[in-house]
N, C-alpha and C positions, 0 to 999 in steps of 0.2 A: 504493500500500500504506500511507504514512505515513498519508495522507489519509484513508483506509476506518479506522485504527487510533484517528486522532484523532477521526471521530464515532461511534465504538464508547467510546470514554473519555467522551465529552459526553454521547450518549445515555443512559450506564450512573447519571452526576451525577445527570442530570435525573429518572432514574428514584428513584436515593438521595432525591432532594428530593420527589417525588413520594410517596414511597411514606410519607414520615414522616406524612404524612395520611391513613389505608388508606381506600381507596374500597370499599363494599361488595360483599360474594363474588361478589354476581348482579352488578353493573356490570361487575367485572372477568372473568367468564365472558364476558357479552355484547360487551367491546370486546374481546378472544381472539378470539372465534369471528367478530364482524365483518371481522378484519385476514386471519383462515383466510381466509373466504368468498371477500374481494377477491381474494387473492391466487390461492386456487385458478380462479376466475372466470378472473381476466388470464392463466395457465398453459393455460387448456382454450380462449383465444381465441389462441393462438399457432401450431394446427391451424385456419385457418378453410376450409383444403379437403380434403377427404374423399380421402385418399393411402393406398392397400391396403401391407401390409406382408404377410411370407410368416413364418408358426409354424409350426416345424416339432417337433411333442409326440415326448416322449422317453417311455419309460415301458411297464410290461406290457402289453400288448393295443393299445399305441400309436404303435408304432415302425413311421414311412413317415406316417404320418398328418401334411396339411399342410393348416393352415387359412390362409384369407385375410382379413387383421381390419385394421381400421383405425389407421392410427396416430395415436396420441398422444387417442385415444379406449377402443380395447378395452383389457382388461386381461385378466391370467388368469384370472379369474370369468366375462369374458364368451367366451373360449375353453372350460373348462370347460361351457357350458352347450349348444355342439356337440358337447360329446360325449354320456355315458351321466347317467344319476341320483344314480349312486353319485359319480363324481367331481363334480357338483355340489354334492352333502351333505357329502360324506368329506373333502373335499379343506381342507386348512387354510393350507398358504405351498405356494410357488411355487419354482422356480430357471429362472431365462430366463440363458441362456449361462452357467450354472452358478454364478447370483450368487442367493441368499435373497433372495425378491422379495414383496411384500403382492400378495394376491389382488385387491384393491383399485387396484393401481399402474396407471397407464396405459403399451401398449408401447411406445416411439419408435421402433424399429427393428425389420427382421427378426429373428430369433431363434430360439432352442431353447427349449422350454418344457416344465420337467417340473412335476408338479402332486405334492405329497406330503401325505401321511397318518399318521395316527398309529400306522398299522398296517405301515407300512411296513418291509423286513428291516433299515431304518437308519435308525433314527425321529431321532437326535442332534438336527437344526436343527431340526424341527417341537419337540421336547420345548423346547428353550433360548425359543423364539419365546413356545409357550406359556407359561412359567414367566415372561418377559417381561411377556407378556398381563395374566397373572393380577397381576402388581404392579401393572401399569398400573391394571388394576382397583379393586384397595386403595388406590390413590393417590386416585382418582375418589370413589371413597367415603367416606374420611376429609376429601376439599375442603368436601364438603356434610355431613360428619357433625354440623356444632355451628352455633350459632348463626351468622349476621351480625355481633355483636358480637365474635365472637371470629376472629383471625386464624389462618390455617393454611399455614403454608410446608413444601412438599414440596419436600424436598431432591432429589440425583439418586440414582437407586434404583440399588442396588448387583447389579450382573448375574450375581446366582449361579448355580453348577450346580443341574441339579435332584438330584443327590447331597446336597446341602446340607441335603435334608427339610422345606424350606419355602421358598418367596418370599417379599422382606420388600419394603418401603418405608419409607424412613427421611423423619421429620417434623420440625418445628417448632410445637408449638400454642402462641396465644396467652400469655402471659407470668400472667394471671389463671386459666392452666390448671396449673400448674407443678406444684401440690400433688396434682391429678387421679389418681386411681390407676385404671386400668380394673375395674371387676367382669364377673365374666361374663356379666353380662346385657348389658353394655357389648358386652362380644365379640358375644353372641348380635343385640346390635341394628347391629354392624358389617356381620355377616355375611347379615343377611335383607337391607342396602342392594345390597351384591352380589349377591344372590339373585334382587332385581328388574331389576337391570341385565341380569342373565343372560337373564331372562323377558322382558324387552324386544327379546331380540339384536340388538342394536345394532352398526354397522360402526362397524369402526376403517379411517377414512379417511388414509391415507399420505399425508402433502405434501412435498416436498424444496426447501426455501427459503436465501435467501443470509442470510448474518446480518444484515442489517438487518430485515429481515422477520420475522426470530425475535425481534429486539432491542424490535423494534414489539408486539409480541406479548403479550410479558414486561415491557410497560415498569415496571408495578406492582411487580415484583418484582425486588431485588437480586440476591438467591441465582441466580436463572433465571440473569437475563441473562451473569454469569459460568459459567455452565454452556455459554448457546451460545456464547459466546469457547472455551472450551476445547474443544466439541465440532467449531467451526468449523476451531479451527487443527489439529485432529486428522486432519479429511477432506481426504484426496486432491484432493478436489474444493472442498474451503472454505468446505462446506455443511452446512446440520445437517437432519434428519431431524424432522418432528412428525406428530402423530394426530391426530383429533379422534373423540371417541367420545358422541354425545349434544352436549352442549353444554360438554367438557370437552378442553381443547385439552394436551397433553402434550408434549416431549422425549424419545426413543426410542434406545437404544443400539442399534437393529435394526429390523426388521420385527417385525409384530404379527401372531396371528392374524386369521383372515380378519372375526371375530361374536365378538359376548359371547356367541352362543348354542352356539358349539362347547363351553363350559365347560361344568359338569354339578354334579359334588359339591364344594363350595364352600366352606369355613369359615376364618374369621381367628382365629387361634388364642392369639395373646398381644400385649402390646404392652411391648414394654423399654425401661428409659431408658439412652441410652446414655452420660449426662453432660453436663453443661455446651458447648458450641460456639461459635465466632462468631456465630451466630445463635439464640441459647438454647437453651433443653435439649431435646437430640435427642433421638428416639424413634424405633425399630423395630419396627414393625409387619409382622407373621408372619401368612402363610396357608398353607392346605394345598384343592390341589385337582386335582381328575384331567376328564380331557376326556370328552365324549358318550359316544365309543366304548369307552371302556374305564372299566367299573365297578369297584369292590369291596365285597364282603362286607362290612358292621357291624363285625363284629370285625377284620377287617385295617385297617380305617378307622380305628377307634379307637387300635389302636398305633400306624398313619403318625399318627393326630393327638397323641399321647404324643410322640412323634419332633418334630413339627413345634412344640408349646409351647418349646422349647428354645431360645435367642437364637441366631439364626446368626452366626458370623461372618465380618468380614472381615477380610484384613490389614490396613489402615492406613483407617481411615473418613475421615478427610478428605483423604485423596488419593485415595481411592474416591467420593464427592462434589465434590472441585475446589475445595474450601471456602479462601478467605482472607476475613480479617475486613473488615466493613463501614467503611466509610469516617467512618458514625455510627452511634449508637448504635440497636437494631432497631425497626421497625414499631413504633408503639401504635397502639392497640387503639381503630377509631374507635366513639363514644360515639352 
């Protein structure tokens, strides 16, 4: 434990010293997504023999239904796809043994599998998952909203209800952005970035990695890397949870919907300064958005979006983000 502690402390340095040099957005996308690949690679070569495992689906129209799928290969998408069309389309998370699972996950063991929806008599974790999604989303989009030359640090996104009337994500931009005030064409060019993500539907692939792996991941990044320490010593298991959606590697307080393309009506609604931070001046960024299956009306839309301009809050933002101050002083801005 000392041991794993002390190169979680050297790793995090190396990263501090690293990072005072910012390597550009696409390198640091590209060595993310390399360290993802490997790792998910060496996780799917751990099954090298084809071992049946027994699902047994919970659910209306599904109960006694037992499929035989492989382990540590099928997941609940590829269970879903023996059944009907609808649960193929509809179905957005998962509960195997009554745990909120990505449709994406692979099973290790036999299990119970229920597949849920948003139309469901208790939609609760699908809603939370989405509302999830949708930050995750806005986080993605604000990575790539600006230039190269300017730095974008994505804090940890603060897990509200969807009573809240918005999903936000909280940021860090660049230090030459400070003055920046968004206008609404700003908004409007935030929201069309999601809009092609959506149209892309893109999977969010679930990884479950030990912290060095995450550590490796984030090495660019301070703020991260303190996040998977804290998310690490949080789990039961002393693991942290990531995505990758596209070519953007993320930090999850849960599971994620299954697609960007479950999303539907989409808009980012405002961006607020939250004040000065450890890591310069914070920003949260607000959307508002409803899934495929469930539409509304222009006019209802418009006052959930009156509702949704409104800064959400939280109790305490830096104990909602994990934030202590950098060891030096933040990123600049490489030229």
């Amino acid at each position: 434990m000392a041991t794993r502690t002390v190169c979680q402390v050297l790793q995090r340095r190396f990263a501090s010293s690293a990072a005072a040099v910012r390597a550009p957005a696409t390198e640091v996308r590209g060595q993310r997504n390399a360290v993802f690949s490997r790792e998910q690679a060496r996780q799917r070569a751990l099954y090298p023999r084809i071992e049946k495992i027994e699902v047994s689906m919970q659910g209306p129209g599904l109960d006694g239904t037992l499929l035989i799928m492989n382990r540590g290969m099928s997941t609940p998408l590829s269970c879903a796809r023996h059944l009907t069309e609808y649960h193929l389309t509809n179905s957005a998370l998962a509960l195997v043994d009554g745990e909120p699972w990505s449709l994406h996950q692979p099973l290790t063991h036999s299990c119970s599998l229920t597949l849920l929806t948003f139309k469901d008599s208790d939609p609760t974790l699908v809603n939370q998952a989405y509302w999830r999604s949708c930050a995750a989303l806005l986080g993605q989009v604000l990575e790539t909203a600006f230039k190269d030359d300017f730095t974008v640090e994505l804090l940890n996104t603060p897990d509200v209800p969807v009573t809240s009337g918005a999903f936000c994500c909280d940021v860090v931009l660049d230090p030459q952005l400070d003055s920046w005030t968004p206008s609404e064409e700003s908004l409007r060019s935030l929201t069309r970035g999601a809009q092609q993500l959506i149209h892309q539907d893109l999977a969010w692939e679930p990884l479950e990695v030990v912290p060095s792996v995450a550590l490796e991941i984030f090495s660019h990044s301070r703020c991260k890397q303190e996040e998977v320490e804290q998310k690490a010593a949080q789990s039961p298991k002393g693991t942290v949870m990531l995505h990758r959606c596209g070519d953007h590697v993320l930090l999850s307080a849960g599971p994620l919907m299954a697609r960007t393309g479950l999303c539907s009506q989409y808009e980012v609604t405002a961006v607020h300064s939250l004040g000065r931070g450890p890591w310069g001046l914070q920003r949260r960024a607000q959307g508002l958005s409803l899934p495929l299956q469930l539409q509304a009306h222009h006019t209802v839309w418009r006052k959930l979006r009156q509702r949704a301009e409104k800064m959400v809050k939280v109790p305490n933002t830096e104990e909602v983000n994990g934030l202590s101050p950098p060891d030096s002083t933040p990123p600049q801005t490489s030229q």
